[in-house]
N, C-alpha and C positions, 0 to 999 in steps of 0.2 A: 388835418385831424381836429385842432380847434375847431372850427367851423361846422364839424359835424358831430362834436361833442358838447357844442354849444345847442344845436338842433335839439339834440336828442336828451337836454337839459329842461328846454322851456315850460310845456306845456304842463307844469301841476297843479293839481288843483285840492284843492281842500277837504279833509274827512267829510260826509257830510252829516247834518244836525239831526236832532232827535226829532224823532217824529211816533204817529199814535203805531204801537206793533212792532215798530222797529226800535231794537237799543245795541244804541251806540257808546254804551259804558264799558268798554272792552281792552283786553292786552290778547296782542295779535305776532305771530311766530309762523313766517313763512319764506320758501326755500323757488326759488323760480330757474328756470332756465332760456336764452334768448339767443337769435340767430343774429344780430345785430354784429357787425365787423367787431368792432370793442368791446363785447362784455358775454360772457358766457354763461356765470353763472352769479346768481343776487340771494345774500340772505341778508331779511328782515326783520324789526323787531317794532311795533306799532301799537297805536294804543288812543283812547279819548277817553274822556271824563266828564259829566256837566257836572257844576257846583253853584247851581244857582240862579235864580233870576234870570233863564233861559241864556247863560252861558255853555262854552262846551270847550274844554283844553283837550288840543290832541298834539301828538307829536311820536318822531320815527328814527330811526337809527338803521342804515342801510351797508354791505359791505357788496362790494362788486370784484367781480376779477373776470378779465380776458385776456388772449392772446391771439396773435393773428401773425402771418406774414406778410411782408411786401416786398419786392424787389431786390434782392440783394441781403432781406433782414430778418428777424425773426423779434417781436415787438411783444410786450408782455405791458396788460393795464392793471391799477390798485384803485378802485373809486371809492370813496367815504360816505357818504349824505346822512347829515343831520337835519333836522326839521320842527318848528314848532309853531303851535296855530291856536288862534282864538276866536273863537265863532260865536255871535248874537245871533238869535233871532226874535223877530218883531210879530205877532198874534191878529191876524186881521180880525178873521173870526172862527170857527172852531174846527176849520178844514183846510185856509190856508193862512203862513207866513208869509211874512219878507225874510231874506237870510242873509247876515254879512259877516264878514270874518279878514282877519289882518294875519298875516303868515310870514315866516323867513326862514330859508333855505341855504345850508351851507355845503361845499362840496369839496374836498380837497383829492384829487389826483395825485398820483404818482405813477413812473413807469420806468422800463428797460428798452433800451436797444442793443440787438446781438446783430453783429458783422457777419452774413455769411462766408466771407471771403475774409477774415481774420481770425476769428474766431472771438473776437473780443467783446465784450459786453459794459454800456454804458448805462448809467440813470441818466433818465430826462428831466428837462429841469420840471419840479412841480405846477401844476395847474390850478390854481385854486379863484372857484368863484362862487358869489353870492343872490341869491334872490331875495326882495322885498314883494309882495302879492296882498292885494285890497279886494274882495269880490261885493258882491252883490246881486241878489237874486230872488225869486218867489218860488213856495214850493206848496203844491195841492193833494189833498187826499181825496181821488178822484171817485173811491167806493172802499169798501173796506179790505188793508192790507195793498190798499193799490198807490203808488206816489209818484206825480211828475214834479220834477225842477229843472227850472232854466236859471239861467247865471253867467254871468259877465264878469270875468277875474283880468284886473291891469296887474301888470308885473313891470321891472325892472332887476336886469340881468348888470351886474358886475362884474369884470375878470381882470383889470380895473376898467376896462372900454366899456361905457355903458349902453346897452339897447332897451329900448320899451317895446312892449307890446301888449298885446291883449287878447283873452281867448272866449271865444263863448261855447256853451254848452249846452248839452239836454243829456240831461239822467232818470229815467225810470225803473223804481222797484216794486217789489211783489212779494209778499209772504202768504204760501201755500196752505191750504186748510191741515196739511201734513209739518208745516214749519218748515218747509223748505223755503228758501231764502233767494229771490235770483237776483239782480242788476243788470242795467247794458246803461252804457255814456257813451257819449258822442263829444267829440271839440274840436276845433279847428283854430289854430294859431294863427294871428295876423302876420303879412307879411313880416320879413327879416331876411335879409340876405339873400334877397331874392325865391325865397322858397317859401309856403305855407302849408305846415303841417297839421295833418290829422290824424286824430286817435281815434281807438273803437276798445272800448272795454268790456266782459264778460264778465259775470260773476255767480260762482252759484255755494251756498252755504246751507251748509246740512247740521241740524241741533245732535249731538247723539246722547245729552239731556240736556237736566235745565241749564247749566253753567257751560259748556263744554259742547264745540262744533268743527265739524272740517271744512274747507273750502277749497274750490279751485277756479284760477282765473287764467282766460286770453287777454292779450291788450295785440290790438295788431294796428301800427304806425305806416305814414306814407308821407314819404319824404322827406328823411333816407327811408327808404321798406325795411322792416324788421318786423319780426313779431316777440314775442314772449309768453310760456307759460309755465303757472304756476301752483303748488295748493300750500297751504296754510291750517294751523291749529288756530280757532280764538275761544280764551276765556274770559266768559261774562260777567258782569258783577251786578 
């Protein structure tokens, strides 16, 4: 179970930064559901800030809960994730950055094991691991309301075993003459344990005025396969 909670830990990556059309000055409230063995259901609470000098602080507060059976048992999960992140970016000229950002990820686990054939119910012992995450990356504003970025995020995972690795990306957004709002990311994690995973993310965000929008998101992963979906309220400042 480790092994595949550690998979399903790696690959994140960082809010991304302001750009012309798009703001990222937001506090974000959203409720998701996932087919993933371990986790059923995720709420959210999200948010970023710039303050300066093409700074941008963001950070998240996650609660998780699944249950599953296996052989003989009936297995219930509690996941926590906390997060916070600091994002620069670098002004080449008036349509593209450089973008970098320094981030840390905390997660602590807890869970039950139920005996079918006792009826007894045990805690496991807790799970608790951490991430360090460095990226770097360039982002274009290809015509107006249109944005590509590519970016290369190192991370190191502790649980206390430590693993490196590193993911790279493409994300492109889009804000519609109507202010609709879409997304799509792509990553793929370097090996680890034999396996390298990829992500695929959706996004699409609707203003219903100036402050105040709904959203809904897929993320659909490969190896483990799982997917998740989601939607969310954000208010803007």
């Amino acid at each position: 179970m480790k092994k595949l909670l550690l998979l399903f830990l790696l690959p994140f990556l960082s809010t991304p930064l302001l750009a012309e059309g798009f703001n990222d000055n937001y506090l974000q409230l959203g409720y998701s559901t996932s087919d993933y063995k371990h986790t059923d259901k995720i709420t959210n609470v999200s948010g970023s800030v710039e303050f300066g000098n093409n700074y941008l602080l963001s950070g998240s507060y996650s609660y998780e809960k699944g249950d599953w059976n296996d052989p003989g048992e009936y297995e219930t999960k509690t996941l926590k994730k906390i997060s916070i992140g600091v994002e620069k970016y670098f002004p080449l000229n008036s349509t593209t950055d450089i973008t970098s950002s320094l981030s840390y990820y905390d997660w602590d686990t807890t869970g039950t094991t139920k005996s079918l054939t006792t009826n007894i119910t045990t805690s496991r012992t807790p799970f608790k691991a951490d991430f360090s995450l460095i990226s770097i990356g360039i982002r274009s504003l290809t015509a107006a309301g249109f944005e590509i970025s590519l970016k290369n995020t190192w991370g190191r995972y502790r649980n206390p075993t430590k693993y490196s690795y590193y993911v790279p990306s493409i994300k492109v957004r889009n804000i519609s003459d109507s202010g609709l709002e879409s997304s799509f990311e792509y990553s793929k994690t370097s090996e680890i344990l034999n396996i390298r995973q990829s992500r695929l993310e959706l996004k699409l965000i609707k203003p219903i005025n100036k402050n105040f929008a709904i959203g809904g998101r897929f993320l659909s992963v490969k190896q483990p396969d799982w997917t998740e979906k989601g939607v969310f309220v954000r208010r803007s400042f």
